[in-house]
PyMOL commands that place a pseudoatom at each C-alpha (Angstrom):
pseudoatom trace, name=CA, resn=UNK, resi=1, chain=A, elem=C, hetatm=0, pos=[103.816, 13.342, 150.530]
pseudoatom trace, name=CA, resn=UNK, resi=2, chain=A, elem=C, hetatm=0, pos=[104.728, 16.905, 151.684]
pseudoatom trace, name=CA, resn=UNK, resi=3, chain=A, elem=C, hetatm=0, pos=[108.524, 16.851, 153.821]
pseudoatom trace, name=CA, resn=UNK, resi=4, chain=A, elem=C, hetatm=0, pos=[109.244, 20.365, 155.483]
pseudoatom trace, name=CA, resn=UNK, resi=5, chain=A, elem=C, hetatm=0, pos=[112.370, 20.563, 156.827]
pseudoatom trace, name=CA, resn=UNK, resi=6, chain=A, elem=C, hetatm=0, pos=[113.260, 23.504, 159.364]
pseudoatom trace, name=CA, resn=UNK, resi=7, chain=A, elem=C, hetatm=0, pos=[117.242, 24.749, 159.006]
pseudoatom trace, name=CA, resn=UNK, resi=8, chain=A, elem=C, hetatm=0, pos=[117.737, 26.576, 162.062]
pseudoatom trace, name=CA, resn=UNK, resi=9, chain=A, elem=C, hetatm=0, pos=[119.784, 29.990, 161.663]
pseudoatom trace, name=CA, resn=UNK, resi=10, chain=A, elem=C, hetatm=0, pos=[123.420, 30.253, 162.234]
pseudoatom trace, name=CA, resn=UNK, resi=11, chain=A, elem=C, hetatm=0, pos=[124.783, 31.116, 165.164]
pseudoatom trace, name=CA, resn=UNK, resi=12, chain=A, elem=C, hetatm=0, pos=[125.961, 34.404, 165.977]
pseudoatom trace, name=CA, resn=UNK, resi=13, chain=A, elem=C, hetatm=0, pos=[129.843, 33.112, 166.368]
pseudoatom trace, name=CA, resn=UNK, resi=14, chain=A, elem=C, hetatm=0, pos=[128.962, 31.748, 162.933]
pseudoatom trace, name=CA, resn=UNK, resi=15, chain=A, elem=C, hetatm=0, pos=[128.426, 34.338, 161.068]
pseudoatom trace, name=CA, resn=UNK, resi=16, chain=A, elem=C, hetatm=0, pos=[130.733, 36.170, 162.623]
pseudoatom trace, name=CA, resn=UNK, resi=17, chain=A, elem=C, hetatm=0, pos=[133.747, 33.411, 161.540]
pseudoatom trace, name=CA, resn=UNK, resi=18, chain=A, elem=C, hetatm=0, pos=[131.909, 33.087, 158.326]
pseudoatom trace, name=CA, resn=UNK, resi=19, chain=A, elem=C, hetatm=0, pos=[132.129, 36.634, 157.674]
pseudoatom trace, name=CA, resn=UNK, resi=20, chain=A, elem=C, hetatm=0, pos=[135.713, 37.344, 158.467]
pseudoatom trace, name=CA, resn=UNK, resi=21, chain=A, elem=C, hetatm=0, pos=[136.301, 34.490, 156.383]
pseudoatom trace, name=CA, resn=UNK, resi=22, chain=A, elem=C, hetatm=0, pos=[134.265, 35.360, 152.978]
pseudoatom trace, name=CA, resn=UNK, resi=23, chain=A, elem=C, hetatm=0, pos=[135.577, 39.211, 153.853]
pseudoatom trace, name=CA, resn=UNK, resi=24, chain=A, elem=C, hetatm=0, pos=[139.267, 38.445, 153.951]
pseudoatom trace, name=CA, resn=UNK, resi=25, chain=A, elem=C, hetatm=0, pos=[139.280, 35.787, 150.905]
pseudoatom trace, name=CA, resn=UNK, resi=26, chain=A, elem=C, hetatm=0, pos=[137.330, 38.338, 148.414]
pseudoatom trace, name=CA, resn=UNK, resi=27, chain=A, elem=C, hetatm=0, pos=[140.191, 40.929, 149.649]
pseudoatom trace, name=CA, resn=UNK, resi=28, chain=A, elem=C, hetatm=0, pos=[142.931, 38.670, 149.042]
pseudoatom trace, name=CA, resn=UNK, resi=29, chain=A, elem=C, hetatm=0, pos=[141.746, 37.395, 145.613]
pseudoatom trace, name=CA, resn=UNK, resi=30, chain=A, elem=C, hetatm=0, pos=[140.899, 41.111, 144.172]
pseudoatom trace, name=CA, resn=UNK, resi=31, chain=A, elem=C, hetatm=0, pos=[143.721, 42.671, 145.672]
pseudoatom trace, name=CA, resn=UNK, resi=32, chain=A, elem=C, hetatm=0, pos=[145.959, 42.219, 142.989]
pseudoatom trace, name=CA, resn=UNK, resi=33, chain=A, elem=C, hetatm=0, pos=[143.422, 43.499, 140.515]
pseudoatom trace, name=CA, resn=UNK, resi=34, chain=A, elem=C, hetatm=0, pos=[142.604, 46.710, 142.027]
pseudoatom trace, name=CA, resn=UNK, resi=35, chain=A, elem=C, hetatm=0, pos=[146.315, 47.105, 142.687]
pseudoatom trace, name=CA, resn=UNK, resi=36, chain=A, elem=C, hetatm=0, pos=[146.221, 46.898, 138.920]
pseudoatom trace, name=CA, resn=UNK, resi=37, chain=A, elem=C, hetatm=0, pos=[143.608, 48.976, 138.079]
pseudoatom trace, name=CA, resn=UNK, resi=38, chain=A, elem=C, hetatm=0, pos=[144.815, 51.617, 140.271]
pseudoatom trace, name=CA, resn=UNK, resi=39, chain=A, elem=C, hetatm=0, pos=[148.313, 51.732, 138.895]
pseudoatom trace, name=CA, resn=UNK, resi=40, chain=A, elem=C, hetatm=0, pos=[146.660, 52.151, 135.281]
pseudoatom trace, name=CA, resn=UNK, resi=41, chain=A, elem=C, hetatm=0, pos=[144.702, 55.426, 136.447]
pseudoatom trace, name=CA, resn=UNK, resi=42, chain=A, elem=C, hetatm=0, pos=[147.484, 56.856, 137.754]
pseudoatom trace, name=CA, resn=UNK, resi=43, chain=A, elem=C, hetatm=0, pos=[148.212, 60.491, 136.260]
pseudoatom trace, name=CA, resn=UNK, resi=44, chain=A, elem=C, hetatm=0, pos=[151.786, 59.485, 136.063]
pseudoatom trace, name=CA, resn=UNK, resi=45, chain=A, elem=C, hetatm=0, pos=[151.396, 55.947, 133.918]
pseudoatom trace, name=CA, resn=UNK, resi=46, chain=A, elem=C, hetatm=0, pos=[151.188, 52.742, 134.503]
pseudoatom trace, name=CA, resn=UNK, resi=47, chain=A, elem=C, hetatm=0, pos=[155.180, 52.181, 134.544]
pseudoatom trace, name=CA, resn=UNK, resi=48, chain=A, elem=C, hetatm=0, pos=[156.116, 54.977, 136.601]
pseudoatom trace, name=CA, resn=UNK, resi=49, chain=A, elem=C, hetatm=0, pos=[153.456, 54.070, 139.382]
pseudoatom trace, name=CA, resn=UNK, resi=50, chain=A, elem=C, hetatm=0, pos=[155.168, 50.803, 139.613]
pseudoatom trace, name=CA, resn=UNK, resi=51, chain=A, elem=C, hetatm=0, pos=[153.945, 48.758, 136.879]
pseudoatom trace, name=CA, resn=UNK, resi=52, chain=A, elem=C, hetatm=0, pos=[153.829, 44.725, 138.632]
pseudoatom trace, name=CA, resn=UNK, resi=53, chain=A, elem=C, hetatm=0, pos=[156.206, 45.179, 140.733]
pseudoatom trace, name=CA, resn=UNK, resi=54, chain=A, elem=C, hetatm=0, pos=[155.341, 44.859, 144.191]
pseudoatom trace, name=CA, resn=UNK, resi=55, chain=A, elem=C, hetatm=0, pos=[152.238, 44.474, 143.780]
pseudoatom trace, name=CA, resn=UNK, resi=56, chain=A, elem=C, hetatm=0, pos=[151.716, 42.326, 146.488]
pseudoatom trace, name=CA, resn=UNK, resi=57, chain=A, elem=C, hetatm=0, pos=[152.600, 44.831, 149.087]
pseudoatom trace, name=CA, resn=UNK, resi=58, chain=A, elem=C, hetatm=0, pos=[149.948, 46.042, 151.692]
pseudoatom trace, name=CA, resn=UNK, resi=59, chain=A, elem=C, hetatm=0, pos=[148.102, 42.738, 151.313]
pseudoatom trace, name=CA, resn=UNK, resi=60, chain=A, elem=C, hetatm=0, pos=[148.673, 42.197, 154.679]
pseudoatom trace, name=CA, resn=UNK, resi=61, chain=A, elem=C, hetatm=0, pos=[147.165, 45.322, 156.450]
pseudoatom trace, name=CA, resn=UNK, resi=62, chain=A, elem=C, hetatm=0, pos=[144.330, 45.367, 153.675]
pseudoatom trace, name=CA, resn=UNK, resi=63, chain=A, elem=C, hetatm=0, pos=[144.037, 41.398, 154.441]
pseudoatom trace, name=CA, resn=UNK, resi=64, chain=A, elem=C, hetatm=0, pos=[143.678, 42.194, 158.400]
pseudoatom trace, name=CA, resn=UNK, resi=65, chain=A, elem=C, hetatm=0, pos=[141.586, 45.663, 158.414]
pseudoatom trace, name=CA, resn=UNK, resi=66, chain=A, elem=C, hetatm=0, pos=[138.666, 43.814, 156.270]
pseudoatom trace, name=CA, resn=UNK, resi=67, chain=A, elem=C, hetatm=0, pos=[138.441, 40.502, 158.315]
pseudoatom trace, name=CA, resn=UNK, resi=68, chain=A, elem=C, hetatm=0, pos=[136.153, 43.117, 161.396]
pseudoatom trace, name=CA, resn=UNK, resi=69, chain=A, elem=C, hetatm=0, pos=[134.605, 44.688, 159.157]
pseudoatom trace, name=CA, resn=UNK, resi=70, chain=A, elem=C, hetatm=0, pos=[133.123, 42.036, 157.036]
pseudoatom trace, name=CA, resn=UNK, resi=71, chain=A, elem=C, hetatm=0, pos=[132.631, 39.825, 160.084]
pseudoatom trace, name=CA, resn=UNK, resi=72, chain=A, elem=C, hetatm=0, pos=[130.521, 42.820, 161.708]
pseudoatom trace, name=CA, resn=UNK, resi=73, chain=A, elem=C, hetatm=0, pos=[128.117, 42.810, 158.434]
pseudoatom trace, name=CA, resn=UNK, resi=74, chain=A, elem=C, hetatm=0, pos=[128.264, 39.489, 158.097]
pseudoatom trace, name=CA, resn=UNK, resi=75, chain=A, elem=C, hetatm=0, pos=[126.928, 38.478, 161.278]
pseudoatom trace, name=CA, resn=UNK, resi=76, chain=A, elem=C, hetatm=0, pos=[124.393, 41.534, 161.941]
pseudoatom trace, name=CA, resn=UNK, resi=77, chain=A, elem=C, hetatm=0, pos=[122.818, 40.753, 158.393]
pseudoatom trace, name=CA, resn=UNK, resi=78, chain=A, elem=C, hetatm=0, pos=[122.238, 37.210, 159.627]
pseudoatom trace, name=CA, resn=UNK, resi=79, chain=A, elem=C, hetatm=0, pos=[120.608, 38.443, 163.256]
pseudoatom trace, name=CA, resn=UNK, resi=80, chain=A, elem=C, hetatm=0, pos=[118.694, 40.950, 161.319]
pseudoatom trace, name=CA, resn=UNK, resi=81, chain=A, elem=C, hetatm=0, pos=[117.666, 38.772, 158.793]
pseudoatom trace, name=CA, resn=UNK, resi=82, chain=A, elem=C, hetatm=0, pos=[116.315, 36.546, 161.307]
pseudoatom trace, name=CA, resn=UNK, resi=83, chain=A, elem=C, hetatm=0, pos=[114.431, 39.019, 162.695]
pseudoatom trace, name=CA, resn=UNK, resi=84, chain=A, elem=C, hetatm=0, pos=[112.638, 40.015, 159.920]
pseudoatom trace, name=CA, resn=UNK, resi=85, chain=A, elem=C, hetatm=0, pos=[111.384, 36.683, 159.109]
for i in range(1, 85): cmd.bond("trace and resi %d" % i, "trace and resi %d" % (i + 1))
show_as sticks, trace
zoom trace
């Protein structure tokens, strides 16, 4: 016995929630880490660019700026993706 089920696509509002939300939790949990990694490269060393401290700072404004932007892709990957189907 053959069951099909049809899963309709998200909505746009969705996607675009969905996005903002996937965006701004990947920046939040990597932030640290490319704080990190950024201090290490610096031509100065890794203590004199501020070593851990503060490294928390500007997790705000990096927090807010992705939220659009990921929401944006997010949501015209799903429209498109529907199209294409």
């Amino acid at each position: 016995k053959s069951t099909t089920s049809t899963v309709s696509p998200p909505s746009f509002l969705t996607s675009l929630v969905a996005g903002g939300i996937a965006g701004t939790s990947v920046d939040v949990a990597l932030f640290p880490i490319d704080t990190v990694k950024t201090r290490l490269q610096a031509p100065q060393g890794f203590v004199a660019a501020g070593g851990f401290r503060g490294i928390y700072n500007g997790l705000g404004a990096a927090a807010a700026g992705s939220a659009p932007g990921a929401a944006l892709f997010f949501s015209v990957y799903e429209v498109s993706a529907c199209l294409t189907d």
